[in-house]
C-alpha positions, 0 to 999 in steps of 0.5 A: 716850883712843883706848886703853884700860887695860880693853882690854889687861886684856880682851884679857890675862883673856877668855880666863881668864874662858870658862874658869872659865865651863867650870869651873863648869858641869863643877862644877854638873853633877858635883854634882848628876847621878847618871850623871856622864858625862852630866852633864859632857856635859850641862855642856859642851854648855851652853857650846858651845850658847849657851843662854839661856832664859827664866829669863833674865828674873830680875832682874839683883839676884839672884846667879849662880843655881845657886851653893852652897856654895863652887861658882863660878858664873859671874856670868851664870848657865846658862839653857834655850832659844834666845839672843835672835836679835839677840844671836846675830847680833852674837856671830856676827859678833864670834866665829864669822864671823872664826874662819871666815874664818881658817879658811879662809885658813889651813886647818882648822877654825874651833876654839874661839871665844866665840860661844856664851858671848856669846850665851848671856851678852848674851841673859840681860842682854836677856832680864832688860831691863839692856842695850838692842841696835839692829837697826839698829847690829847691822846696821852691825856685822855688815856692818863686820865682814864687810869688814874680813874680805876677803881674808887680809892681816889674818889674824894669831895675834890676834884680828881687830879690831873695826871702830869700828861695833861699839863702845859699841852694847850700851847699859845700862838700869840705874841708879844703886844698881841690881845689876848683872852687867856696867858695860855694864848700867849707865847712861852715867856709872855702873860695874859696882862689884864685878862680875866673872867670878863676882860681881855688884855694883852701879851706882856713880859713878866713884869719886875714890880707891880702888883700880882697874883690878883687875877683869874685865867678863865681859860686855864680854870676850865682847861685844868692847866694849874701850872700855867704860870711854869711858861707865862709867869706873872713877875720876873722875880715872883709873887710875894704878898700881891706885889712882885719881888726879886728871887731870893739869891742860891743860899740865901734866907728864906720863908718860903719855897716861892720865894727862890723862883722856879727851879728852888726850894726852900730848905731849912731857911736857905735857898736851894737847888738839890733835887727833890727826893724820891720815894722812901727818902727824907723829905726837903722842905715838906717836898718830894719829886714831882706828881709823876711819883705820887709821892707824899711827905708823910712824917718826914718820908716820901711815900707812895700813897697806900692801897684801898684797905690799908691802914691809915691815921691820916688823909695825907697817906692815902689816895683818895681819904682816911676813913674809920669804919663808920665813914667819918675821917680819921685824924691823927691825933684826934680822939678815935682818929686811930683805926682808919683805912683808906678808901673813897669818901663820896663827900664832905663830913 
């Protein structure tokens, strides 16, 4: 499917996951250190620091360490030293590089971003053999991700995409039966079962029925993999209203596009395998080809996004935004939503 539903949840919960991160470590520090103003400093310095130590080298079957009582603890547990140098590499490039970036087109600072938890959390996973990275694919990622960062028409209150050379490149080691901390330290085919934010699980085949779609990867959310579930799907069939479902059959009825399973679409109400359309076609089903396109269904058509400058009416045909000329957003059909432009829209309005 060129969407995912562990997308959207990603991009709805990281955010939520980071900060149950923070809570944690404020947590652990408030307990155990007796000057508590050093202890909170000592806790908050861990998270923007990224460090990720050789305790790391534990094995994923253990808890979060540190956990006692009714403490949260997150499920990639606080370590000492510097993160792996191809972990903090890829983290930077995902993270530090586009709030940079933004930065600088906007003005400011960079802010917030999730570097360091990215690579304090991927170093641990490497550092205990559950999860693989390719120089070479790092590489590949870091210079996609810096082109995809020039100029300033992408800028925009989301997060800056993530180029398809970057997905699926933090590969698992795990097998099946195997404790787990995150579905990408699982072989292909098998999920994380009953992992989250704060809780390891184990690594299980797609399961027939059951509930779904309930959980959060912590390390996927800061890995920005949000096509995870393409290798380690969540059901056999897919995720349909929180409980899993079997695939609809080629040609059969439909009311969505998930509802066909990977590989389908759904196409005026039926199950279909054609190909999605490149540039210039009609779109099927609201789709068009994968992202290595940047193709968008705009009024019925595959089109590629406009330039910086060129006129719009809405977001949707353009990179970044469609802004009228006194910075607010140009909706189509909306009274003076006519005359807008594309260009970078620093926040929301």
């Amino acid at each position: 499917m060129p969407v995912s539903t562990d997308g959207d949840r990603l991009r709805r919960l990281c955010a939520a996951a980071l900060v149950m991160q923070l809570g944690a470590a404020c947590s652990r520090a408030q307990r155990s250190a007796p000057d508590a103003g050093a202890a909170a400093t000592s806790g908050a310095n861990a998270l923007s620091t990224g460090d990720a130590g050789a305790s790391a080298a534990s094995s994923p079957a253990s808890p979060a360490d540190g956990a006692a009582g009714d403490e949260v603890a997150p499920v990639y547990p606080r370590a000492h030293g510097a993160p792996e140098p191809l972990a903090a590499r890829l983290c930077e490039a995902l993270h530090a590089l586009p709030a940079r970036r933004k930065a600088a087109c906007c003005g400011g600072g960079a802010g917030f971003h999730a570097a360091a938890e990215c690579a304090r959390s991927l170093s641990f996973a490497l550092r205990a053999g559950a999860v693989t990275l390719s120089s070479d694919e790092v590489s590949r990622c870091v210079e996609a991700m810096d082109r995809s960062l020039e100029g300033c028409d992408w800028v925009s209150p989301l997060a800056a995409p993530v180029p398809p050379a970057c997905e699926g490149i933090v590969r698992g080691a795990l097998g099946e039966g195997a404790r787990c901390r995150s579905s990408l330290e699982c072989v292909d085919g098998l999920r994380c079962e009953g992992a989250g934010p704060t809780d390891a699980g184990s690594c299980r085949p797609p399961r027939a029925a059951g509930p779904c779609g309930l959980s959060v990867d912590a390390l996927a959310a800061v890995t920005r993999q949000s096509r995870y579930a393409d290798a380690h799907p969540e059901c056999g069939g897919h995720c349909a209203g929180r409980a899993c479902a079997d695939d609809v059959p080629l040609g059969g009825r439909c009311e969505a596009h998930a509802a066909c399973g990977r590989g389908r679409r759904c196409v005026d109400a039926r199950c279909s395998e054609a190909p999605l359309p490149p540039i210039g076609a009609a779109c099927l089903g609201g789709l068009c080809a994968p992202p290595a396109t940047a193709a968008r269904c705009v009024d019925g058509r595959c089109a590629a996004p406009k330039a910086e400058g060129e006129a719009c009416a809405r977001d949707a045909e353009c990179r970044a935004a469609c802004v009228r000329p006194d910075g607010r957003a140009a909706v189509a059909g909306v009274a003076g939503g006519a005359g807008g432009v594309c260009a970078k829209r620093c926040a929301a309005r």
